[in-house]
N, CA, C and O atoms as CSV, one atom per row, in Angstrom:
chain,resi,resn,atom,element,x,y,z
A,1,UNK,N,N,-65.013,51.865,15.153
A,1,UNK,CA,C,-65.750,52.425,14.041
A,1,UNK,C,C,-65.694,51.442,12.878
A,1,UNK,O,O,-64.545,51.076,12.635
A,2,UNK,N,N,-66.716,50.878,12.032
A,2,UNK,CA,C,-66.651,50.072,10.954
A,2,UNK,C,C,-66.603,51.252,9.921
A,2,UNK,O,O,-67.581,51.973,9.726
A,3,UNK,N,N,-65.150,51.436,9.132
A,3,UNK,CA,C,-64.399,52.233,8.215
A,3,UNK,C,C,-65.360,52.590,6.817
A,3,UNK,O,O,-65.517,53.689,6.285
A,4,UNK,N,N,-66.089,50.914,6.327
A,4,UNK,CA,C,-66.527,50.842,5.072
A,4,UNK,C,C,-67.885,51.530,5.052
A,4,UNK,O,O,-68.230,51.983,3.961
A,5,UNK,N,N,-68.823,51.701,6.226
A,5,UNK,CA,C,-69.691,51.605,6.456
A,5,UNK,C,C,-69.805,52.925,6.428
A,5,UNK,O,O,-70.480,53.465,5.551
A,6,UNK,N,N,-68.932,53.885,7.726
A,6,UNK,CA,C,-68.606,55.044,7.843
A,6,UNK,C,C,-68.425,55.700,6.482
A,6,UNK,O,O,-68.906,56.829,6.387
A,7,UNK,N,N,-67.901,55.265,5.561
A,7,UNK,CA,C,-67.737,56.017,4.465
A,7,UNK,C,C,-68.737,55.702,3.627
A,7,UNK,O,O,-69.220,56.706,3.103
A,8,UNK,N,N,-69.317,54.516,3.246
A,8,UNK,CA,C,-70.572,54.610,2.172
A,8,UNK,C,C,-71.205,55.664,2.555
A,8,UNK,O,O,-71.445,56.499,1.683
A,9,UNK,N,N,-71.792,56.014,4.387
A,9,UNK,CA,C,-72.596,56.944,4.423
A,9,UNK,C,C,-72.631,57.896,4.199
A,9,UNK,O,O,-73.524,58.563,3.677
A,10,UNK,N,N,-70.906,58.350,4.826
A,10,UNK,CA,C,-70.352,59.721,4.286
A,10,UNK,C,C,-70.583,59.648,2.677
A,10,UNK,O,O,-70.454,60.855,2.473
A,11,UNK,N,N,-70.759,59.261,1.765
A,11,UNK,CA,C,-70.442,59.722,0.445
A,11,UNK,C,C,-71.929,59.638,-0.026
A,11,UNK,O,O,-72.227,60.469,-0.884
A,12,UNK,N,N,-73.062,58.661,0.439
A,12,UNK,CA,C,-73.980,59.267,0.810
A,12,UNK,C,C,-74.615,60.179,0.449
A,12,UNK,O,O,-75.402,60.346,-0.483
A,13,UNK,N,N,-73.908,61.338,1.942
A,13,UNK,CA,C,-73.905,62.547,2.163
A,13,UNK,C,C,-73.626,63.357,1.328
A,13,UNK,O,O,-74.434,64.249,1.068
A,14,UNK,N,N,-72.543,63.282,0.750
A,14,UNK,CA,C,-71.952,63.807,-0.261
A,14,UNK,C,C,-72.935,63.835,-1.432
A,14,UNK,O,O,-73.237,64.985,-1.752
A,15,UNK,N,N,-73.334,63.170,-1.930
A,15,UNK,CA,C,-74.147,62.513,-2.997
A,15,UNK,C,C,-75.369,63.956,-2.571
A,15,UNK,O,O,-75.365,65.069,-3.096
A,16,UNK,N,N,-75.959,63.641,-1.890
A,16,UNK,CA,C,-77.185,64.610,-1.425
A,16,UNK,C,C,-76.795,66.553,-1.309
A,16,UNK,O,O,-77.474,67.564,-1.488
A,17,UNK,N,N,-75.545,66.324,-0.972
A,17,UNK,CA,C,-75.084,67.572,-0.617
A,17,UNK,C,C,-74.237,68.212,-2.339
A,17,UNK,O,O,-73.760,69.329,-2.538
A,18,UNK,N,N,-74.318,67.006,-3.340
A,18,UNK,CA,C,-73.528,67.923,-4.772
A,18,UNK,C,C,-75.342,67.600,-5.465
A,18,UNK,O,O,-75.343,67.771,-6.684
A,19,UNK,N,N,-76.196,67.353,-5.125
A,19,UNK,CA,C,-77.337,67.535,-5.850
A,19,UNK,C,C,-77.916,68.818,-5.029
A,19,UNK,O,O,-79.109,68.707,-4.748
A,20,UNK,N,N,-77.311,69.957,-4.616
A,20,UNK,CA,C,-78.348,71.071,-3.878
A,20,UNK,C,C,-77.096,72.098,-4.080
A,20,UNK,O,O,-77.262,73.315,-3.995
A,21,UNK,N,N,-75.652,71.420,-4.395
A,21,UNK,CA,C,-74.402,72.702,-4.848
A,21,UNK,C,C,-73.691,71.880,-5.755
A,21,UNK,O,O,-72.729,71.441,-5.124
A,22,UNK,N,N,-73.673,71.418,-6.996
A,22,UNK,CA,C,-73.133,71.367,-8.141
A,22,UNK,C,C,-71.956,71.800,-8.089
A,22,UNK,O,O,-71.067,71.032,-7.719
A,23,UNK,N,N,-71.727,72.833,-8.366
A,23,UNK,CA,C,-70.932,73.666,-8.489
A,23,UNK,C,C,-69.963,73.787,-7.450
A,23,UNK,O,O,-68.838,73.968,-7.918
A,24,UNK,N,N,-70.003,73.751,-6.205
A,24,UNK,CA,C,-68.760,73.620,-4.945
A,24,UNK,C,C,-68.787,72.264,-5.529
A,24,UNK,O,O,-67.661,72.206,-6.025
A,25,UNK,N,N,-69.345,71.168,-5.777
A,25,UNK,CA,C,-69.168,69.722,-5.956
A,25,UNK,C,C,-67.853,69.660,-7.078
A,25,UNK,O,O,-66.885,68.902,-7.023
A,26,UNK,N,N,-68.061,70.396,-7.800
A,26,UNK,CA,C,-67.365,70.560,-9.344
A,26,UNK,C,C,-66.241,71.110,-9.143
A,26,UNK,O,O,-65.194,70.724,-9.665
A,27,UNK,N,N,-66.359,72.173,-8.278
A,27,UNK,CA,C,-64.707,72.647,-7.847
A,27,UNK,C,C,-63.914,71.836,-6.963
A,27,UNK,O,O,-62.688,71.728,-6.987
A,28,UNK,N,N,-64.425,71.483,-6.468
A,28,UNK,CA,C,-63.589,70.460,-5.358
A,28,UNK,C,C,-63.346,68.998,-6.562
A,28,UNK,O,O,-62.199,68.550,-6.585
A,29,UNK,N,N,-64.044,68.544,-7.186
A,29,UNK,CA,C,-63.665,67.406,-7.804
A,29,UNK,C,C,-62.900,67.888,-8.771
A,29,UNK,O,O,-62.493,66.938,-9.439
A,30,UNK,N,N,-62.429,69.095,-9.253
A,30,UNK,CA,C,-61.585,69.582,-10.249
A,30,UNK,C,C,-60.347,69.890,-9.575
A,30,UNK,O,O,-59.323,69.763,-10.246
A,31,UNK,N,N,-60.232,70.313,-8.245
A,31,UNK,CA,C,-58.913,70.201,-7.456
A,31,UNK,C,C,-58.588,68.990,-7.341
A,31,UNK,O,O,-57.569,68.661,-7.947
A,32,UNK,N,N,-59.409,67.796,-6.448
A,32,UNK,CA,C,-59.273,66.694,-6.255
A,32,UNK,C,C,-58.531,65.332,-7.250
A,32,UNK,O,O,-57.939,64.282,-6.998
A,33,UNK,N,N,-59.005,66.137,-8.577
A,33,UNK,CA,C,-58.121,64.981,-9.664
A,33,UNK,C,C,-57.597,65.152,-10.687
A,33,UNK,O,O,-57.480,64.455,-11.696
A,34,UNK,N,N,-57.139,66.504,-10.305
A,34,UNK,CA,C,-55.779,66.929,-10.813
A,34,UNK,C,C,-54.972,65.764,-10.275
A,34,UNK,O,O,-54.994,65.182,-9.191
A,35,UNK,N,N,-53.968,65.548,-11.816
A,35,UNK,CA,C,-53.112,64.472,-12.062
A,35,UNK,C,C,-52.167,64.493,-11.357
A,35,UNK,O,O,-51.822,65.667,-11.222
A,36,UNK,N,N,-51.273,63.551,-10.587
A,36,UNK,CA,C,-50.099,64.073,-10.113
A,36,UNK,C,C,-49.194,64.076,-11.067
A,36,UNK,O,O,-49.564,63.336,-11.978
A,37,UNK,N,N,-48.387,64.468,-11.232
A,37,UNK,CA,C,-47.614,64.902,-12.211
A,37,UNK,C,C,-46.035,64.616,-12.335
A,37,UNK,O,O,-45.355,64.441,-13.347
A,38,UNK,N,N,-45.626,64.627,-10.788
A,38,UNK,CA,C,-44.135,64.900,-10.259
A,38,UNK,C,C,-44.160,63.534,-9.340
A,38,UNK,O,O,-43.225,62.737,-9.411
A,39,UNK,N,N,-45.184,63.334,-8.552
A,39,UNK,CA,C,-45.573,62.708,-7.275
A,39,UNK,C,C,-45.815,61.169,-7.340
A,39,UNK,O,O,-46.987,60.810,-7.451
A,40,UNK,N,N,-44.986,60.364,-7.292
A,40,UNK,CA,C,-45.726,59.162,-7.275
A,40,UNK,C,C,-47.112,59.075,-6.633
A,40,UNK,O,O,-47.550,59.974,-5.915
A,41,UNK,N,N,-47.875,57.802,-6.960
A,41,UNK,CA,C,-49.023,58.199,-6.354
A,41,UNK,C,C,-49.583,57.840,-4.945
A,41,UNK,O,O,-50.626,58.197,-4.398
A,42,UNK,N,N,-48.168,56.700,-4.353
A,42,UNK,CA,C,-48.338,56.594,-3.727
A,42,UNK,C,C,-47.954,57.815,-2.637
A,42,UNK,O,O,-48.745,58.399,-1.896
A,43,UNK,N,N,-46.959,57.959,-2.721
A,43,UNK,CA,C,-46.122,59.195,-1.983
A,43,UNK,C,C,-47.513,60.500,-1.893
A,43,UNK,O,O,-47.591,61.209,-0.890
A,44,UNK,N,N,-48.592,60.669,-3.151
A,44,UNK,CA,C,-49.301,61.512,-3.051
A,44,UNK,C,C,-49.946,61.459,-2.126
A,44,UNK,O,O,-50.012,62.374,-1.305
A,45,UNK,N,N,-50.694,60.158,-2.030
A,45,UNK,CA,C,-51.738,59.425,-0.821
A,45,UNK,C,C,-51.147,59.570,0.416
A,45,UNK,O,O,-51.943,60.074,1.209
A,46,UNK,N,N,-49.950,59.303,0.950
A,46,UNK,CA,C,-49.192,59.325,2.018
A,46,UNK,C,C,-49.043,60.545,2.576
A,46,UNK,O,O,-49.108,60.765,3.786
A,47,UNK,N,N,-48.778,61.617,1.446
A,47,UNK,CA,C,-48.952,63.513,2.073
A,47,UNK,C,C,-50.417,63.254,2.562
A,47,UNK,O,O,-50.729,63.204,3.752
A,48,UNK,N,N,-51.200,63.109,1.609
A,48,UNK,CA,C,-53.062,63.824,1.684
A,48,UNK,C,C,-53.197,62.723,3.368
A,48,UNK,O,O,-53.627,63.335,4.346
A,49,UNK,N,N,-52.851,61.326,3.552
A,49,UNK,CA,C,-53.022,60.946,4.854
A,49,UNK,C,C,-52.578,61.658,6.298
A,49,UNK,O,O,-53.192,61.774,7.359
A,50,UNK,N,N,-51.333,62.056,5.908
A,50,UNK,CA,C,-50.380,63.404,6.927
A,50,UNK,C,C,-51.639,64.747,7.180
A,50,UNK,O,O,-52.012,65.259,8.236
A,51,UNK,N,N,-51.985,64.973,6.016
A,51,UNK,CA,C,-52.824,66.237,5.539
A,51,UNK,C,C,-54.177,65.530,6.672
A,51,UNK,O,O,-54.261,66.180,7.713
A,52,UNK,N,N,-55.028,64.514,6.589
A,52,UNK,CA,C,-56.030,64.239,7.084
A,52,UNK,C,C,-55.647,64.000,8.633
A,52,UNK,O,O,-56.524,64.480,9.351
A,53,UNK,N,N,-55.021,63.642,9.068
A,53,UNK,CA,C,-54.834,63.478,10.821
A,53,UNK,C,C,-54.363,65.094,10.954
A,53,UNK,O,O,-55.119,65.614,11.774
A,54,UNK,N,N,-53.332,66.131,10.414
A,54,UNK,CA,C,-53.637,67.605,10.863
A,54,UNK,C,C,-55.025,68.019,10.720
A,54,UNK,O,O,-55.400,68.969,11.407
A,55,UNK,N,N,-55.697,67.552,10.073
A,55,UNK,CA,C,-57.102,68.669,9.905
A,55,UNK,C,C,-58.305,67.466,10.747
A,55,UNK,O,O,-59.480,67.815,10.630
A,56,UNK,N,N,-58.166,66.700,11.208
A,56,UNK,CA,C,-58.779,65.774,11.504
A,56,UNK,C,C,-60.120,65.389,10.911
A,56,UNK,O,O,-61.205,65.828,11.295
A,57,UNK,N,N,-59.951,64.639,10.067
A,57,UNK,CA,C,-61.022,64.312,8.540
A,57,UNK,C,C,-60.960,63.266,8.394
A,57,UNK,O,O,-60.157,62.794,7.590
A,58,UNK,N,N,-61.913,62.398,9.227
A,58,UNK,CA,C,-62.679,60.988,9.031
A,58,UNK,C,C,-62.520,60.746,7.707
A,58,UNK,O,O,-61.836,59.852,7.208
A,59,UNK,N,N,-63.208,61.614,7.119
A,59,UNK,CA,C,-63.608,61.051,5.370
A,59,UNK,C,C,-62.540,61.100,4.545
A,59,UNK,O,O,-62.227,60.139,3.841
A,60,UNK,N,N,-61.786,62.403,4.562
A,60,UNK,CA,C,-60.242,61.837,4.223
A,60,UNK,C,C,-59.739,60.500,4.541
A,60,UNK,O,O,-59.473,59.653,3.688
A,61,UNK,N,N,-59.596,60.318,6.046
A,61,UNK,CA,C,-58.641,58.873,6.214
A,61,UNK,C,C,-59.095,58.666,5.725
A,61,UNK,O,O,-58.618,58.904,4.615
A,62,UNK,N,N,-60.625,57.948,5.633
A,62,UNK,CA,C,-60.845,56.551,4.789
A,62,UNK,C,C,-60.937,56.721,3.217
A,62,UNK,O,O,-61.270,55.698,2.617
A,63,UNK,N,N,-60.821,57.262,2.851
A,63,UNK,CA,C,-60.879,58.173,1.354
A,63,UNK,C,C,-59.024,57.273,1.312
A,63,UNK,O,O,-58.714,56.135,0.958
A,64,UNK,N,N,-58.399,58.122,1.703
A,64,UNK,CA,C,-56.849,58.114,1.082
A,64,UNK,C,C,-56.506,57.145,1.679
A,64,UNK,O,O,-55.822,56.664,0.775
A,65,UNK,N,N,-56.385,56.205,2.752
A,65,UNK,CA,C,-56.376,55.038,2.963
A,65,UNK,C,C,-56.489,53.666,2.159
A,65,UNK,O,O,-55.662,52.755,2.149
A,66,UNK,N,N,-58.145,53.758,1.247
A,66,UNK,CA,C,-57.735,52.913,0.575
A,66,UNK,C,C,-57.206,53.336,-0.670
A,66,UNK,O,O,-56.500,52.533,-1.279
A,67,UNK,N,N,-57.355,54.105,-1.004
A,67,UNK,CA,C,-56.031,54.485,-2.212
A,67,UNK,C,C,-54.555,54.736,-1.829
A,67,UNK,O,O,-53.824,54.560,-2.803
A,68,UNK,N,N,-54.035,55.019,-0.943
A,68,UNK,CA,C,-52.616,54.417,-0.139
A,68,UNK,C,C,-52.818,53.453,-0.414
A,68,UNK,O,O,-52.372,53.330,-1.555
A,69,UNK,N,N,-53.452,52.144,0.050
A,69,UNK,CA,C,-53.384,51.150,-0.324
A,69,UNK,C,C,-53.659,50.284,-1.793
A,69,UNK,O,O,-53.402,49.147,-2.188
A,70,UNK,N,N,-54.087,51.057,-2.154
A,70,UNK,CA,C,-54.443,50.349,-4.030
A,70,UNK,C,C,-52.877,50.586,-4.826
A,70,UNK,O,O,-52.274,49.957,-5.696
A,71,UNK,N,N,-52.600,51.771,-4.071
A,71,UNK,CA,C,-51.021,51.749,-4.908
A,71,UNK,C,C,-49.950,51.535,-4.206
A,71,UNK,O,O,-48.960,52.224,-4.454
A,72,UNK,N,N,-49.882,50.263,-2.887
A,72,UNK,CA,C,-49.048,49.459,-2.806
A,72,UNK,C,C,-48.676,50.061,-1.033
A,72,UNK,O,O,-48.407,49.206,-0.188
A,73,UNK,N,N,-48.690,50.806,-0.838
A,73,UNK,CA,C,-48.617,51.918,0.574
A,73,UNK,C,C,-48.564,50.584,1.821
A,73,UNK,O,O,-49.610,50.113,2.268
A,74,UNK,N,N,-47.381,50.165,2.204
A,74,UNK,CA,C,-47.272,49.434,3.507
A,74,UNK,C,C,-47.510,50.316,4.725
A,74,UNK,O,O,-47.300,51.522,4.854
A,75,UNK,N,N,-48.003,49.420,5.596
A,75,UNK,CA,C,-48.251,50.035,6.835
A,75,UNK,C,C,-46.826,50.588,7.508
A,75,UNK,O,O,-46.960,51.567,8.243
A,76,UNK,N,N,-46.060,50.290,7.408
A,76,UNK,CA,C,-44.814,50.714,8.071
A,76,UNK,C,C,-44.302,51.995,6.925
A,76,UNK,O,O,-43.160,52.398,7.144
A,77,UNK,N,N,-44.858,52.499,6.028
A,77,UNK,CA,C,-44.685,53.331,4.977
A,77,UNK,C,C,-45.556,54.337,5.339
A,77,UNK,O,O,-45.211,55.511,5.206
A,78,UNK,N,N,-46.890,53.970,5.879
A,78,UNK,CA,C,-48.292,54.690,6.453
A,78,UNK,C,C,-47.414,55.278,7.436
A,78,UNK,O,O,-47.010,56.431,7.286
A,79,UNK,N,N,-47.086,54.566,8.441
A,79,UNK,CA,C,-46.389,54.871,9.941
A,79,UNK,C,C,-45.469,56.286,9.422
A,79,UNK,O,O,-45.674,57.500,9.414
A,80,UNK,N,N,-44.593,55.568,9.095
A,80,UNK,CA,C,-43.357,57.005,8.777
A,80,UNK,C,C,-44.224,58.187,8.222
A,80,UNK,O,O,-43.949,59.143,8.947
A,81,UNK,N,N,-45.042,58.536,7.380
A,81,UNK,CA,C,-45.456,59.273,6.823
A,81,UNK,C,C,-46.586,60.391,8.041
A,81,UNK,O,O,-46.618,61.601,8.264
A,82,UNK,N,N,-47.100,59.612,8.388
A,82,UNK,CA,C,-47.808,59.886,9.908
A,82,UNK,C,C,-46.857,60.457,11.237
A,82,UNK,O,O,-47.109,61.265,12.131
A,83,UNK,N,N,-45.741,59.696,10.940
A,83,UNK,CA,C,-44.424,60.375,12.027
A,83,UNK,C,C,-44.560,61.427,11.985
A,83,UNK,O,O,-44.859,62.158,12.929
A,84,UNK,N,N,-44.302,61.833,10.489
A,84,UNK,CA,C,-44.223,63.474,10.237
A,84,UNK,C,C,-44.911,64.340,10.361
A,84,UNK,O,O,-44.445,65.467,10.534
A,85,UNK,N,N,-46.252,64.112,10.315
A,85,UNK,CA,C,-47.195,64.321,10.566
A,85,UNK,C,C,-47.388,65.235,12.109
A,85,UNK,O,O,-47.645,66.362,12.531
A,86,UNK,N,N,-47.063,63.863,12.555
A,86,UNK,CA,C,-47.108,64.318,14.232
A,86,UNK,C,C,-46.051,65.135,14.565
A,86,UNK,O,O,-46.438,66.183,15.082
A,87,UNK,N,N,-44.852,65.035,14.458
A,87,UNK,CA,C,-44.066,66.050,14.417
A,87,UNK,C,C,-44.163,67.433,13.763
A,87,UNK,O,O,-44.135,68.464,14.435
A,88,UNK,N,N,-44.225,67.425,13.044
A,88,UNK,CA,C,-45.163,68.911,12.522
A,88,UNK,C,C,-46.022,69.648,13.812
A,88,UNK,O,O,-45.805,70.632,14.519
A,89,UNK,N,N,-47.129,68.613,13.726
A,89,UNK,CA,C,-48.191,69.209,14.814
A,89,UNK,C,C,-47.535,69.421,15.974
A,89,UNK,O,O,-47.853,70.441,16.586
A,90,UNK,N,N,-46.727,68.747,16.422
A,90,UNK,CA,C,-46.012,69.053,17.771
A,90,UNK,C,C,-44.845,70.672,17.531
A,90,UNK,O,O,-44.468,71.438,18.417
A,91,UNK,N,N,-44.642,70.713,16.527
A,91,UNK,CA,C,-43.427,71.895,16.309
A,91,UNK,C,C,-44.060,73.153,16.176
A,91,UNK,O,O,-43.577,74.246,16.473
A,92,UNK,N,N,-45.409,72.865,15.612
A,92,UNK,CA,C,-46.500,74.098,15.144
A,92,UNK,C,C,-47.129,74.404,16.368
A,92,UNK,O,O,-47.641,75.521,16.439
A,93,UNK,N,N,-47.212,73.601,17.427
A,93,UNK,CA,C,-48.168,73.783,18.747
A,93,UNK,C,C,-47.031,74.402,19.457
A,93,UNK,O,O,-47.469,75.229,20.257
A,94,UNK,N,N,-45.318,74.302,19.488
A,94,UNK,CA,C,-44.275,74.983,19.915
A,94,UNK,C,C,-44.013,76.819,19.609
A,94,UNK,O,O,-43.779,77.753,20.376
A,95,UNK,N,N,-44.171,76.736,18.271
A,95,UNK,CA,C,-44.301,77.529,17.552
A,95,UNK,C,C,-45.661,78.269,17.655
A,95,UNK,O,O,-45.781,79.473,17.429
A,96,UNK,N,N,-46.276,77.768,17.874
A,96,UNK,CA,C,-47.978,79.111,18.267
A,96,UNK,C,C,-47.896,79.307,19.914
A,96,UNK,O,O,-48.804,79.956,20.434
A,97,UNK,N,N,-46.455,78.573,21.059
A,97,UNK,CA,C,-46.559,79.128,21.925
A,97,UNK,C,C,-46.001,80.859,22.229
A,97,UNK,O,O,-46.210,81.560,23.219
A,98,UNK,N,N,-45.364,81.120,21.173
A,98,UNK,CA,C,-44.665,82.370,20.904
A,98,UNK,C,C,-45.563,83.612,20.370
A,98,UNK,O,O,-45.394,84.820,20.536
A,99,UNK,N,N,-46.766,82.770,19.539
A,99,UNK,CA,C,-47.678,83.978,19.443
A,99,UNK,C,C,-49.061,83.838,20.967
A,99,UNK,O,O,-49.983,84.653,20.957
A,100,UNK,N,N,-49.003,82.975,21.887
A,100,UNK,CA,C,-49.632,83.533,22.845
A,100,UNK,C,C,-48.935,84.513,23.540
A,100,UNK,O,O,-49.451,85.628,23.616
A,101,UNK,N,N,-47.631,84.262,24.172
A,101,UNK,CA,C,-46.963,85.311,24.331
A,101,UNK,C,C,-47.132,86.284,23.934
A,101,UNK,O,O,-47.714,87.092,24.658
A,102,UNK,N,N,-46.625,86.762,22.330
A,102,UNK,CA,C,-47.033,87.830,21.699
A,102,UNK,C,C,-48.538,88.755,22.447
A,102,UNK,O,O,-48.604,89.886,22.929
A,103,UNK,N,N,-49.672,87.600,22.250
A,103,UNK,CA,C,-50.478,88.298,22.733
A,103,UNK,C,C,-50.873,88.490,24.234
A,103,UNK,O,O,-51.813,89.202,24.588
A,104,UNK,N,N,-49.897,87.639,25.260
A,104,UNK,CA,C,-50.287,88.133,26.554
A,104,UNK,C,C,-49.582,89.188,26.552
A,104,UNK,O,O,-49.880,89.683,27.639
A,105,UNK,N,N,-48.630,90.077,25.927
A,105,UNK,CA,C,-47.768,91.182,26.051
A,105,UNK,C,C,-48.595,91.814,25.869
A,105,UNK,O,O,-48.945,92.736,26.605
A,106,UNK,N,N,-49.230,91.408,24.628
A,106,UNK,CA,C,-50.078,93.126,24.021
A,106,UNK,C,C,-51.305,92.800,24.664
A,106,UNK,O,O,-52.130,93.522,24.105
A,107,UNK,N,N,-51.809,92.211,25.407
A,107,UNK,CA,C,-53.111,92.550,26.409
A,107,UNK,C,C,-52.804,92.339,27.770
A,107,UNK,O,O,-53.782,92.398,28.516
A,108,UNK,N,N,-51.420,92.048,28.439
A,108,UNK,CA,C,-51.207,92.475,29.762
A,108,UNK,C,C,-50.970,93.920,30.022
A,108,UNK,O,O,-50.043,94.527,29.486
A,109,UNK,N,N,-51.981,94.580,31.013
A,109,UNK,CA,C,-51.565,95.867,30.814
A,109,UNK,C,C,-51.075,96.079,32.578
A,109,UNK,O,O,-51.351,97.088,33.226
A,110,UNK,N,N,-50.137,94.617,33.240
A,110,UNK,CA,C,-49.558,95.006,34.525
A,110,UNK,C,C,-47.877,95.635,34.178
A,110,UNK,O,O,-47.164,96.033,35.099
């Protein structure tokens, strides 16, 4: 996938899609840049990257990617942060095996 390319279009998109809703455009950019406050900024970028491989969001990565990187974010800093990431997803996919259970109980009726 060429990253830069992928995203001009995506934003694009974006572009076309806050001229027909303003207003979702406006709320989301009013969540979006809220200051961090507590958070370095890199450390911020490094959650929201964790955050984009769980929800799987192209436009995220490349969004927080290069801002991980504008505020200094090594790849071996990317890595660890992504560890966690995956671990999560692996503990949460452990953890939702207990509510299939749950529900083969309450719809096995042998």
């Amino acid at each position: 996938m060429n990253w830069e390319e992928y995203f001009s279009n995506l934003m694009s998109r974006v572009g076309d899609f806050a001229k027909l809703a303003p207003e979702t455009m406006r709320g989301l950019n009013t969540i979006g840049s809220a200051p961090a406050r507590h958070l370095d900024p890199k450390i911020h970028e490094l959650i929201a990257l964790s955050v984009a491989i769980t929800t799987r969001c192209d436009g995220c990565i490349a969004a927080h990617v290069q801002e991980a990187l504008k505020h200094g974010a090594t790849r071996e800093e990317i890595a660890e942060a992504l560890g966690v990431a995956i671990s999560l997803n692996a503990g949460a996919a452990l953890t939702y095996t207990a509510r299939v259970f749950d529900a083969v109980s309450a719809f096995d009726k042998s």
